[in-house]
TORPA-4810 file (N, C-alpha, C, O; in nm, 3 decimals):
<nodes>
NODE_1_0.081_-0.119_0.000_0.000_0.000_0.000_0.087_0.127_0.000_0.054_0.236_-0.046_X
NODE_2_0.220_0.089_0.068_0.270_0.236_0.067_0.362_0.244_-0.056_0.425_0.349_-0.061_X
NODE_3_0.383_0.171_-0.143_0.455_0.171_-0.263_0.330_0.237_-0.339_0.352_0.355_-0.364_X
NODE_4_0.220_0.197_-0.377_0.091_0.246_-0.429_0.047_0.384_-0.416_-0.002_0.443_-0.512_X
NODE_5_0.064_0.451_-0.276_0.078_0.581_-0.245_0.179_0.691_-0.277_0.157_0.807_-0.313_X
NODE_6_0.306_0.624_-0.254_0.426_0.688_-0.318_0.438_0.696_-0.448_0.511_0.781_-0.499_X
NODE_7_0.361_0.600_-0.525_0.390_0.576_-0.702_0.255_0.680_-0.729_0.224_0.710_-0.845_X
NODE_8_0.204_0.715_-0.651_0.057_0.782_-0.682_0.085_0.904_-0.662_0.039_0.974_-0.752_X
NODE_9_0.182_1.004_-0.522_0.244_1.105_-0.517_0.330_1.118_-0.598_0.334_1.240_-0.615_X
NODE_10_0.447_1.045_-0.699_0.542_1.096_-0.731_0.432_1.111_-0.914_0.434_1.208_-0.990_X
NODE_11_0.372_1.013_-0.927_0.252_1.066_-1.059_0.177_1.239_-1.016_0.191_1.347_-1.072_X
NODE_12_0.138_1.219_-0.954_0.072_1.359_-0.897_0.175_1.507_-0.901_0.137_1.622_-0.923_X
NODE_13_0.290_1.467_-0.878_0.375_1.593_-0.804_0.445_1.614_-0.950_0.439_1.733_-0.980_X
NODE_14_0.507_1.540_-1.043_0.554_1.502_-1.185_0.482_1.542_-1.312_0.543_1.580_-1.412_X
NODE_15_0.327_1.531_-1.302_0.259_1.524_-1.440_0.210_1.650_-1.476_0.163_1.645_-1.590_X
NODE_16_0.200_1.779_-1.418_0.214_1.923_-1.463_0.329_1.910_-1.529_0.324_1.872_-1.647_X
NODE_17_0.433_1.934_-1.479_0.602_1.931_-1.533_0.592_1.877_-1.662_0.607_1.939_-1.767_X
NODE_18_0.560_1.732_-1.647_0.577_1.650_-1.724_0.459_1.725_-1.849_0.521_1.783_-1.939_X
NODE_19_0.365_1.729_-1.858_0.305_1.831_-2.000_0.348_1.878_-1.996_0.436_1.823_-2.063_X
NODE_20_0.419_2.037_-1.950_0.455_2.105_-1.991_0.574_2.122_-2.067_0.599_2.199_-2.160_X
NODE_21_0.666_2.004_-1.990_0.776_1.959_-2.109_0.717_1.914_-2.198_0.746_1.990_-2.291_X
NODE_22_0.630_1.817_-2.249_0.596_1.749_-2.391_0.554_1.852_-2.485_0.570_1.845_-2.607_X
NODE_23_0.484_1.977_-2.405_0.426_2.083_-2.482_0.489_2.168_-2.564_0.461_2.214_-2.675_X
NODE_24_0.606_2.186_-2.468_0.706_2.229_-2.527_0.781_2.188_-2.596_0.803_2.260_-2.693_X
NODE_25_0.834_2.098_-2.591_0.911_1.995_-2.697_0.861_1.967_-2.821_0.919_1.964_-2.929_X
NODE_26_0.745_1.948_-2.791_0.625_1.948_-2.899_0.635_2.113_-2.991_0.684_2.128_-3.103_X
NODE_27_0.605_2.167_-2.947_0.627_2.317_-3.019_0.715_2.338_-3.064_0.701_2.382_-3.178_X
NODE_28_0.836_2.327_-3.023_0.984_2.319_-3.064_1.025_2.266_-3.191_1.096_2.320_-3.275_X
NODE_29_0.950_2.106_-3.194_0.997_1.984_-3.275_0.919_2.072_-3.421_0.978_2.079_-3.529_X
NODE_30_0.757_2.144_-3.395_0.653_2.160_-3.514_0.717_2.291_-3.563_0.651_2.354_-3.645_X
NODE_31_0.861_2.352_-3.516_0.922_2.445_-3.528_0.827_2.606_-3.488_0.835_2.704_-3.562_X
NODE_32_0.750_2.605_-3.372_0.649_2.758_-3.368_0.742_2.781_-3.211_0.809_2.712_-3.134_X
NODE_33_0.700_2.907_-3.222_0.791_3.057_-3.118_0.646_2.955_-2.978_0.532_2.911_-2.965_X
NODE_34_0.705_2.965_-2.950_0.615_2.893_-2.819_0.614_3.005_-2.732_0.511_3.048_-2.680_X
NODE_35_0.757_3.064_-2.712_0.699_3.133_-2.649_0.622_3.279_-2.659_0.601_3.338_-2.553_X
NODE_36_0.575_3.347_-2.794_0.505_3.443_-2.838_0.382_3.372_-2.853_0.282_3.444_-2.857_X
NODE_37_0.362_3.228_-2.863_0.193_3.209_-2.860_0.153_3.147_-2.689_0.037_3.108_-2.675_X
NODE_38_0.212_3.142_-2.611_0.217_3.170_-2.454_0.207_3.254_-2.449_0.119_3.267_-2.364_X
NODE_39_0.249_3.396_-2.499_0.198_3.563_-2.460_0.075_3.567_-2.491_-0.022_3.584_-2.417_X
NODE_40_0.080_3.544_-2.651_-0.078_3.593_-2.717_-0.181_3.487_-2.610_-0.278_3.554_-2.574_X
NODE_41_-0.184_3.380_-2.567_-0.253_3.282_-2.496_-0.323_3.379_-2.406_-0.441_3.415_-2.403_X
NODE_42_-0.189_3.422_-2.311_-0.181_3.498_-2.210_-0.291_3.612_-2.226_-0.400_3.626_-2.169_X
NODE_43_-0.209_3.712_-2.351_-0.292_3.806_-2.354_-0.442_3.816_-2.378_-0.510_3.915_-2.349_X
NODE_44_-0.493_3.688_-2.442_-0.636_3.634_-2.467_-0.689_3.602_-2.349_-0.811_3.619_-2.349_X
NODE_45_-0.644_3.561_-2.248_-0.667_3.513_-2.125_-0.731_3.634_-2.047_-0.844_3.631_-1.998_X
NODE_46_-0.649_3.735_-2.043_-0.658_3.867_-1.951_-0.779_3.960_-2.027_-0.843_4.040_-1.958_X
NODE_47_-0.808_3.943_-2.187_-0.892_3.970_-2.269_-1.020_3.933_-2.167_-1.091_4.009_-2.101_X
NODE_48_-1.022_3.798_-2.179_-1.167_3.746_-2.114_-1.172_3.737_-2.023_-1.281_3.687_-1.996_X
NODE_49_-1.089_3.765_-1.901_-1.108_3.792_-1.795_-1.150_3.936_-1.771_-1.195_3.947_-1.656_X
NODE_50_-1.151_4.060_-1.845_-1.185_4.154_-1.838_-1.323_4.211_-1.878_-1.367_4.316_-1.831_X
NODE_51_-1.414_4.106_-2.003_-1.483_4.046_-1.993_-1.582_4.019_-1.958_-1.696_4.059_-1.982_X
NODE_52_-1.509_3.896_-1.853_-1.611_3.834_-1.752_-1.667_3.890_-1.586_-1.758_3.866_-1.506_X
NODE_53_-1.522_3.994_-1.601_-1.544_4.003_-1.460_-1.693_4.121_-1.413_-1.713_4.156_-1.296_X
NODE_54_-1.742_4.145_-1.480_-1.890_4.231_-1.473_-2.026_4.131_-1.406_-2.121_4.142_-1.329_X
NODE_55_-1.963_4.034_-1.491_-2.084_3.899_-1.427_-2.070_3.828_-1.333_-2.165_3.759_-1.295_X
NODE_56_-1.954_3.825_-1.272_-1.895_3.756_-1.181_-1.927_3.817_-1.078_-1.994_3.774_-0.983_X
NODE_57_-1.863_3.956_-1.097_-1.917_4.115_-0.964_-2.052_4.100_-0.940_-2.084_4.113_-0.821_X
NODE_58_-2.150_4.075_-1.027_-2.293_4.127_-1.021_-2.347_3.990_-0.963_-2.453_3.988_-0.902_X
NODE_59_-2.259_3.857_-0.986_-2.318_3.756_-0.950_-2.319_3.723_-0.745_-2.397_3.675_-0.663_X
NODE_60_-2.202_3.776_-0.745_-2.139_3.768_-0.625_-2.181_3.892_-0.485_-2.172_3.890_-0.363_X
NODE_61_-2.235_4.006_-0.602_-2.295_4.117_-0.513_-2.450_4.084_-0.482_-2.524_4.119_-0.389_X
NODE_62_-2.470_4.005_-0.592_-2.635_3.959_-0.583_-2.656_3.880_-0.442_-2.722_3.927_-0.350_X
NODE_63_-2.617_3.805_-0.439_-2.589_3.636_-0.324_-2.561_3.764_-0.226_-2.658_3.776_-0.150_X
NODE_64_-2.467_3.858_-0.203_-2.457_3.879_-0.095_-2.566_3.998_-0.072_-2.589_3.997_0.049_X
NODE_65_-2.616_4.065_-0.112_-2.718_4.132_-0.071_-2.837_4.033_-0.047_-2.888_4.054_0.063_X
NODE_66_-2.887_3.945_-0.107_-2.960_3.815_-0.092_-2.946_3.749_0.051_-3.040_3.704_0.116_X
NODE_67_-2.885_3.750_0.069_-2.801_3.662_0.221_-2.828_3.786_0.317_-2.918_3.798_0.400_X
NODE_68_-2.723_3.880_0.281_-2.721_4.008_0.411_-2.821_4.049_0.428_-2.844_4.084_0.544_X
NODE_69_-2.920_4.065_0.335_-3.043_4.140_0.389_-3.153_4.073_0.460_-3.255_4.136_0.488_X
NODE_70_-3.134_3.908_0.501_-3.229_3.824_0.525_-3.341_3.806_0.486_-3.437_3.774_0.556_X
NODE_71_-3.338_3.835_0.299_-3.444_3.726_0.216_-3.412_3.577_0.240_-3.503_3.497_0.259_X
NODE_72_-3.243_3.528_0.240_-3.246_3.385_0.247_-3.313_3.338_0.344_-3.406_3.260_0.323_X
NODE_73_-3.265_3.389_0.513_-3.310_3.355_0.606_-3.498_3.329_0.658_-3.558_3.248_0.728_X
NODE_74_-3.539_3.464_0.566_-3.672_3.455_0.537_-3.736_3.344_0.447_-3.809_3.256_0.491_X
NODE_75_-3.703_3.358_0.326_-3.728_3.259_0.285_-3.724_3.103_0.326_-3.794_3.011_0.284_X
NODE_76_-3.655_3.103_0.390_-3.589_2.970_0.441_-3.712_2.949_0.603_-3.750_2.846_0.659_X
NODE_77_-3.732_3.049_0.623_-3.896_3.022_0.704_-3.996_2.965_0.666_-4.063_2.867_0.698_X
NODE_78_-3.997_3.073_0.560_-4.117_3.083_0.484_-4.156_2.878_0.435_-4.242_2.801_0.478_X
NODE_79_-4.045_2.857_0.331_-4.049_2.757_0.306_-4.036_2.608_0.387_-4.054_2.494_0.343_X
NODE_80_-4.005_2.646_0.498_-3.968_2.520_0.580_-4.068_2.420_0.585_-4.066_2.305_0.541_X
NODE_81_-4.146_2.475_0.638_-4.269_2.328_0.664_-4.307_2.303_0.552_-4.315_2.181_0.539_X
NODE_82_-4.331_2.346_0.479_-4.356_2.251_0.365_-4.258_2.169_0.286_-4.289_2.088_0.198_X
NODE_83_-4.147_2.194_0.321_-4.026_2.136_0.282_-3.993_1.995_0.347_-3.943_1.884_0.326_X
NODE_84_-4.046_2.061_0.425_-4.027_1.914_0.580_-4.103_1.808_0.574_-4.078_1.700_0.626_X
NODE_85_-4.237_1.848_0.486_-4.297_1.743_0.513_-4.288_1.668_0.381_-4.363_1.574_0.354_X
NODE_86_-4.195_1.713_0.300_-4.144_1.615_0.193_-4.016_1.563_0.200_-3.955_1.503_0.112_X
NODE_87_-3.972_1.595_0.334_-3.828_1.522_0.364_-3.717_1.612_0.369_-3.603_1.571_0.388_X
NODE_88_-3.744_1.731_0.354_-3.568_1.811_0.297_-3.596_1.931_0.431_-3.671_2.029_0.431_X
NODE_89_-3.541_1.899_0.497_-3.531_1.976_0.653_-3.473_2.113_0.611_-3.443_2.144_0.496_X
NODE_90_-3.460_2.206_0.742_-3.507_2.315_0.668_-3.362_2.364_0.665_-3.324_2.446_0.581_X
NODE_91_-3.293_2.319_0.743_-3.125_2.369_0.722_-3.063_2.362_0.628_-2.954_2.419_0.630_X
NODE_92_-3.109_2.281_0.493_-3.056_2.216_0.416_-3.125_2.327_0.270_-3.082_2.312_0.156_X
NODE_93_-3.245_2.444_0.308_-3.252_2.535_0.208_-3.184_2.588_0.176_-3.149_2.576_0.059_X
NODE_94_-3.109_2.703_0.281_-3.012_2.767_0.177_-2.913_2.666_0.079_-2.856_2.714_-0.019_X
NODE_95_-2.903_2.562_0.106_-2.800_2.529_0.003_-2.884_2.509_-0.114_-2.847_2.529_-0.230_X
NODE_96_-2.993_2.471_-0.081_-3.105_2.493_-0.261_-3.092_2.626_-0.308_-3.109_2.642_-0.429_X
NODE_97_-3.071_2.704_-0.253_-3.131_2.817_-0.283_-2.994_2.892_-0.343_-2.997_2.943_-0.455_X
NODE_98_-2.866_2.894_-0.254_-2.759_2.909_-0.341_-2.670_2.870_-0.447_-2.590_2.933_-0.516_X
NODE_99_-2.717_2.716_-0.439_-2.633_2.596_-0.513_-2.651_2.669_-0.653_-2.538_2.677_-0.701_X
NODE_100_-2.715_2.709_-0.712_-2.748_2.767_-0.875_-2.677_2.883_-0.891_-2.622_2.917_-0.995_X
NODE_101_-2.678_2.962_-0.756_-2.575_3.127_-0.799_-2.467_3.070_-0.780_-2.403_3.047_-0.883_X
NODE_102_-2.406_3.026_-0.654_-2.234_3.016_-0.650_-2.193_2.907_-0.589_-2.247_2.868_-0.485_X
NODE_103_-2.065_2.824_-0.663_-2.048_2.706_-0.565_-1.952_2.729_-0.500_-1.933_2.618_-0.451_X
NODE_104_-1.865_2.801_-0.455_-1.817_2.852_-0.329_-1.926_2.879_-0.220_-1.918_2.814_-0.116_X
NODE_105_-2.056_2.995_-0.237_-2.106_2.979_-0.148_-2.167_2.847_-0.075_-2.160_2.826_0.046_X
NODE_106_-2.244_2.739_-0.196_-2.264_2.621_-0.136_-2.229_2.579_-0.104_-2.277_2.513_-0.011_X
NODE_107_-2.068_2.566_-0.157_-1.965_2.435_-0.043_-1.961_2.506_0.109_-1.944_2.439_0.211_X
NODE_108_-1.974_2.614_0.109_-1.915_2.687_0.245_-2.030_2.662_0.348_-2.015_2.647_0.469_X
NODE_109_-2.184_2.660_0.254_-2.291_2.607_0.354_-2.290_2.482_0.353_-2.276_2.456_0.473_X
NODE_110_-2.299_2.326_0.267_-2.217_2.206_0.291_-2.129_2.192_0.413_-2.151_2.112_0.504_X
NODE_111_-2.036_2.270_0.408_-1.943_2.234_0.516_-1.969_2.288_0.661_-1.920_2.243_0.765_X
NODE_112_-2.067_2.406_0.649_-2.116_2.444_0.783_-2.226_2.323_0.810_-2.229_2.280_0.926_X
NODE_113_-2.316_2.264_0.713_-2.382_2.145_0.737_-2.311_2.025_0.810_-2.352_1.952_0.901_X
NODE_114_-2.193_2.026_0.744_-2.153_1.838_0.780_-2.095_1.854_0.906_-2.092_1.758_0.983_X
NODE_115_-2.015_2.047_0.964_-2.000_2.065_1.101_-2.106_2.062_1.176_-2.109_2.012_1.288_X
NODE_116_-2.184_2.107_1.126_-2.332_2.091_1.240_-2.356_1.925_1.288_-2.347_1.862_1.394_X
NODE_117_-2.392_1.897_1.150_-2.491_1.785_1.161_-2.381_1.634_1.175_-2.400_1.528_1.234_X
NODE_118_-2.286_1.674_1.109_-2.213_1.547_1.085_-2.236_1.467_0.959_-2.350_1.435_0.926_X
NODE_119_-2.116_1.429_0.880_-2.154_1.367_0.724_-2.232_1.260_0.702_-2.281_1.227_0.595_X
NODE_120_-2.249_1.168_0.886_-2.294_1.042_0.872_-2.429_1.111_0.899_-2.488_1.011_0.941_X
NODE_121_-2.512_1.199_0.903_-2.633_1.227_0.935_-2.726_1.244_0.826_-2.677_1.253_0.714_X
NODE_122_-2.838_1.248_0.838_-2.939_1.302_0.713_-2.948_1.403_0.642_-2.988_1.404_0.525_X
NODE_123_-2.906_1.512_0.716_-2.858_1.694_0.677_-2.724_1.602_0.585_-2.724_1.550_0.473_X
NODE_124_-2.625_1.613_0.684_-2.501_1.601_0.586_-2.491_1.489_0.502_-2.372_1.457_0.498_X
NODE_125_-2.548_1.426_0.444_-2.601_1.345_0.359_-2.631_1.378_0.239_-2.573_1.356_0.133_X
NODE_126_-2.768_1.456_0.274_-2.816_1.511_0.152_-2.764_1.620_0.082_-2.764_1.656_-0.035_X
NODE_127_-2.699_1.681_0.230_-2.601_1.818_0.113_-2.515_1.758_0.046_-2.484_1.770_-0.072_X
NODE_128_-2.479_1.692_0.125_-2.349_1.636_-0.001_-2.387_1.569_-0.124_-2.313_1.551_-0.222_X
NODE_129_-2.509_1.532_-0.111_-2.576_1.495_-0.272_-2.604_1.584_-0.341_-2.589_1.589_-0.463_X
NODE_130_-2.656_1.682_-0.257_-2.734_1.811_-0.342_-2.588_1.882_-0.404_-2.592_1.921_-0.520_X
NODE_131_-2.503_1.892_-0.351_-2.398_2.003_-0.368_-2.348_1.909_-0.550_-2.345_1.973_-0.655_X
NODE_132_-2.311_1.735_-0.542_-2.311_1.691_-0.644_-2.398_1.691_-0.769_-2.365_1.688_-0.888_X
NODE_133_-2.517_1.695_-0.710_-2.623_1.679_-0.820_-2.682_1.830_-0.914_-2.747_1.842_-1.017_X
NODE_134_-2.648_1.884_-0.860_-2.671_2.000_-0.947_-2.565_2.114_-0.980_-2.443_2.108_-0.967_X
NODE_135_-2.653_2.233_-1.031_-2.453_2.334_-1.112_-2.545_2.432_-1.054_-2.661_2.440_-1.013_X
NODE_136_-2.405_2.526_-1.074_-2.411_2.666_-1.040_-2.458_2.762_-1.190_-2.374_2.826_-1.253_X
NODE_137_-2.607_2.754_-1.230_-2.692_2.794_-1.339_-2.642_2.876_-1.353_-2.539_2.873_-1.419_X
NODE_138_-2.704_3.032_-1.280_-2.678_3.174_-1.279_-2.489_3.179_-1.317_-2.437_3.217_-1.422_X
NODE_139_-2.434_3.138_-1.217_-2.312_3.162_-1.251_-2.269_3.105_-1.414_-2.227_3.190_-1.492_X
NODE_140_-2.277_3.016_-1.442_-2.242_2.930_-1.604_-2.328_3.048_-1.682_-2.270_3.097_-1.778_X
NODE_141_-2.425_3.085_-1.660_-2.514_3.151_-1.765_-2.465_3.331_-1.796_-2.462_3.382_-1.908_X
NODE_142_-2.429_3.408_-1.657_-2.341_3.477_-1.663_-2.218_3.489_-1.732_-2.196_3.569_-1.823_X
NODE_143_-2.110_3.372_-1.666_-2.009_3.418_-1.674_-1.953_3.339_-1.848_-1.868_3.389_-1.921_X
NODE_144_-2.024_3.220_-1.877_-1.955_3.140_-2.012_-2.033_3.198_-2.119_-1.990_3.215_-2.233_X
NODE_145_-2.192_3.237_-2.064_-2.234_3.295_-2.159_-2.236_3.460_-2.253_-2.274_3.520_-2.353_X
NODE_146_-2.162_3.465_-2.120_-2.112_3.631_-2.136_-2.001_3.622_-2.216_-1.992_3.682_-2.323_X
NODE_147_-1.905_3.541_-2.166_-1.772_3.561_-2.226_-1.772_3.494_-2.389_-1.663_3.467_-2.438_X
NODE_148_-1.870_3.476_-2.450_-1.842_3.458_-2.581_-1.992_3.539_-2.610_-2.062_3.471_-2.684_X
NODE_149_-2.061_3.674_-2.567_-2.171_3.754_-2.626_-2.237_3.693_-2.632_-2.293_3.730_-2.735_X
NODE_150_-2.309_3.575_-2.585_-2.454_3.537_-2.585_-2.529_3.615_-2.516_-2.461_3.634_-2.415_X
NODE_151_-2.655_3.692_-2.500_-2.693_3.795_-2.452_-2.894_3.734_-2.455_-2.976_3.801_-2.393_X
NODE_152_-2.922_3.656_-2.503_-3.066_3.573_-2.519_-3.032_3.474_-2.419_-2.945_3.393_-2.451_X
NODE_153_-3.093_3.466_-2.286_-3.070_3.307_-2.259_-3.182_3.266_-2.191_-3.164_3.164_-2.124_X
NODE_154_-3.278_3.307_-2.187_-3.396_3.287_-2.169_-3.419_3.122_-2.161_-3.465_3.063_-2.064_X
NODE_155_-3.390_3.082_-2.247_-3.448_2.914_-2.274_-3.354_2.817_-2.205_-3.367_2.695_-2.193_X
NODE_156_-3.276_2.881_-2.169_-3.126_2.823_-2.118_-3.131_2.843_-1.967_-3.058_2.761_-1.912_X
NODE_157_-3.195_2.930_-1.874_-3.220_2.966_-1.777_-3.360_2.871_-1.760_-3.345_2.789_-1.669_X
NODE_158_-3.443_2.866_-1.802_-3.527_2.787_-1.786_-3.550_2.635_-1.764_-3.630_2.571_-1.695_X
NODE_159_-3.395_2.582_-1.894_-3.379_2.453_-1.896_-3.269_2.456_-1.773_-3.311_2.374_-1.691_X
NODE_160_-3.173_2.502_-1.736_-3.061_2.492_-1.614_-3.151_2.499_-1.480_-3.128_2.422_-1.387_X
NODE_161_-3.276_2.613_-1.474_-3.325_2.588_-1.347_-3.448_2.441_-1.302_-3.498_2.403_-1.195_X
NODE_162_-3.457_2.389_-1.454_-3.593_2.246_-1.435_-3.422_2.175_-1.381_-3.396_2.146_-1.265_X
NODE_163_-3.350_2.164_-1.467_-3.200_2.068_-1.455_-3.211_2.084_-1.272_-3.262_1.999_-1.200_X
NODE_164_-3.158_2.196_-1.232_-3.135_2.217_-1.116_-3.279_2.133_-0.999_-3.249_2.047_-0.916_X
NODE_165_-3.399_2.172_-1.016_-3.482_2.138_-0.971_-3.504_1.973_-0.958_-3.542_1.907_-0.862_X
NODE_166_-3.470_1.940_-1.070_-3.474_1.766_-1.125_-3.342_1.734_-1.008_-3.374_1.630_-0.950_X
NODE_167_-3.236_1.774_-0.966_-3.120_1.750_-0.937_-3.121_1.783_-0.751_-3.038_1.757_-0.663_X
NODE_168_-3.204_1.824_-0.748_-3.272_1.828_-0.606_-3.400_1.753_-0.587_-3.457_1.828_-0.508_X
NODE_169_-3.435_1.709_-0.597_-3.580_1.624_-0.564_-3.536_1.485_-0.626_-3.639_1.429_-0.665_X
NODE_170_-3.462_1.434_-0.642_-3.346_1.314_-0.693_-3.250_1.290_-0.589_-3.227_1.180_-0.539_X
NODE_171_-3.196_1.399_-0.559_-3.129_1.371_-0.427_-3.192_1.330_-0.337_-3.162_1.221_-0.288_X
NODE_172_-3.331_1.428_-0.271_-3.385_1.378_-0.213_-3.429_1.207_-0.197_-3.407_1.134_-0.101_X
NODE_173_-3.471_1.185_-0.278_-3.529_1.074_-0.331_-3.431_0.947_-0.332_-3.475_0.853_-0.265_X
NODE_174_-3.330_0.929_-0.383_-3.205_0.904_-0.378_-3.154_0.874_-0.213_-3.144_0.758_-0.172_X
NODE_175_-3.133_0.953_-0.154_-3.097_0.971_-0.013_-3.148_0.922_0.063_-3.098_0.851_0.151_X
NODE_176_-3.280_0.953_0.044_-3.355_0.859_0.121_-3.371_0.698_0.079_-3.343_0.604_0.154_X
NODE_177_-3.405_0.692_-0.009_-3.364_0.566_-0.055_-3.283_0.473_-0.029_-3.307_0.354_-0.006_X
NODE_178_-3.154_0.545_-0.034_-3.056_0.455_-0.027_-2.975_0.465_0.060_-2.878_0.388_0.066_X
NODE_179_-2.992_0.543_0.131_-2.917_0.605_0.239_-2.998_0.646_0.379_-2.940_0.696_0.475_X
NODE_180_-3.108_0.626_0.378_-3.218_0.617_0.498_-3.229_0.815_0.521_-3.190_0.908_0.450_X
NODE_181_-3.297_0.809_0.650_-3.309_0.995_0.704_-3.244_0.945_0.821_-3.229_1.052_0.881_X
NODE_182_-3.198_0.863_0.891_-3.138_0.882_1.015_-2.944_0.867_1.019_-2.883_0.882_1.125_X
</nodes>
């Protein structure tokens, strides 16, 4: 086992390096300036990051005025009992509710879950399904769809939030299933 681990760290710590030599060598051998299309790369890079970063700001100011002003917390009232009595307890909303804007914020509520509740529990269970089973919509629709001018996404927001919805009530379902509520 510890030969298996060591042959698995020295693959791990090696195989960046290791492309980047072939890449290069490779470029070298097809005779191109590697390193002027690493600039232009570069400079395309900083292109779309300049970009993107409008959707990213607006995505990230949204969630937090959302949060700070206690719509989540409200909401997360609001909706509880009826949530409950289909199985998805009520601690476990905000992560519905953020999982589609940002997955930083969800993992960060995930992990305040599995501290609460513990991973072997029903809370930390299901977040950890939920956090797998669905994407961060708003954010993908923002930021990939921005960065190449798609500006219509109407149908795309619609189909990412049924996706999202399908990807929570599956978990549920799922979890319980196969994994009990206790």
């Amino acid at each position: 086992m510890a030969v298996l681990t060591a042959a698995m760290d020295a693959v791990a710590r090696w195989s960046i390096p290791l492309i980047f030599a072939l890449v290069l060598l490779w470029g070298l051998r097809k005779k191109v300036d590697v390193y002027n299309v690493f600039l232009e790369g570069a400079r395309d890079g900083l292109d779309l990051a300049g970009r993107i970063l409008p959707y990213v700001v607006s995505i990230f100011a949204a969630l937090g005025i959302f949060r700070d002003s206690g719509a989540l917390a409200l909401l997360a009232r609001l909706l509880g009992p009826a949530l409950h009595a289909v199985g998805v307890p009520a601690d476990v909303l905000p992560l519905m509710l953020i999982r589609p804007l940002s997955g930083g914020g969800a993992l960060g509520i995930t992990l305040d879950l599995l501290r609460q509740h513990g991973p072997d529990s029903y809370v930390g269970r299901l977040a950890s399904v939920l956090q797998g089973s669905t994407d961060t919509t708003f954010y993908i629709l923002s930021v990939y769809f921005g960065a190449v001018g798609i500006r219509k996404i109407r149908h795309s927001l619609v189909v990412g939030l049924l996706a999202d919805l399908m990807g929570f009530v599956l978990a549920v379902v799922f979890v319980r299933l196969l994994l009990g509520t206790a």
